[in-house]
C-alpha positions in Angstrom: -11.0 -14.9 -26.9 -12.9 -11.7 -25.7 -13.0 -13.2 -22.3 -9.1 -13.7 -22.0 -8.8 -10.0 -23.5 -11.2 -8.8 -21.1 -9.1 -10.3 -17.9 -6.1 -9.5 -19.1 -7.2 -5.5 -19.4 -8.5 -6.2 -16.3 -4.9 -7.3 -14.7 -2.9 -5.0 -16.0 -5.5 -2.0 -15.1 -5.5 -3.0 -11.0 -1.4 -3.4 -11.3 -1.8 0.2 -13.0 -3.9 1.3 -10.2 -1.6 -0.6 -7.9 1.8 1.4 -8.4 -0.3 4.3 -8.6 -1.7 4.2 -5.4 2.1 3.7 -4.3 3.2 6.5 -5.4 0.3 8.6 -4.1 0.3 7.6 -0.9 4.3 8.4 -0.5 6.1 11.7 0.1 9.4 10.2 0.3 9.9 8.4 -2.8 14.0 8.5 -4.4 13.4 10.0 -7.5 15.0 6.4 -9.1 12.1 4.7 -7.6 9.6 7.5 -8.9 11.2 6.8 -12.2 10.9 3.2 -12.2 7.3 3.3 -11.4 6.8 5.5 -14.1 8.4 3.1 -16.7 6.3 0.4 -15.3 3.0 2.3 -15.8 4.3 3.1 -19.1 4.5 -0.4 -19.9 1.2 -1.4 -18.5 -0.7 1.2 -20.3 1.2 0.2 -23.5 -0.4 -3.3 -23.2 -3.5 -2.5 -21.9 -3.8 -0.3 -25.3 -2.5 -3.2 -27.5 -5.1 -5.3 -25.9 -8.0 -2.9 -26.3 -6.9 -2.3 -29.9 -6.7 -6.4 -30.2 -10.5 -6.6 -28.6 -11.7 -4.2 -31.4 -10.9 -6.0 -34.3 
């Protein structure tokens, strides 16, 4: 089970790297598409954190 934990963290931490590097590399973003990135990082970093808490125990 740790294994599928460990590649699932490991997913959702390059798509969080991902939309990151997106946004960093533009100086021309609408601020609706600054936005929406923002609520998908929230997301990912939401289940990245559920899965870490679900690895500890």
């Amino acid at each position: 089970m740790d294994e599928k934990i460990n590649k699932a963290i490991e997913y959702y931490t390059f798509k969080s790297n991902e939309i990151q590097t997106f946004v960093n590399s533009k100086n021309n973003l609408s601020v609706e598409k600054i936005i929406e990135c923002g609520e998908e990082l929230l997301i990912l970093e939401n289940k990245i954190t559920a899965l870490e808490v679900a690895k500890e125990n």
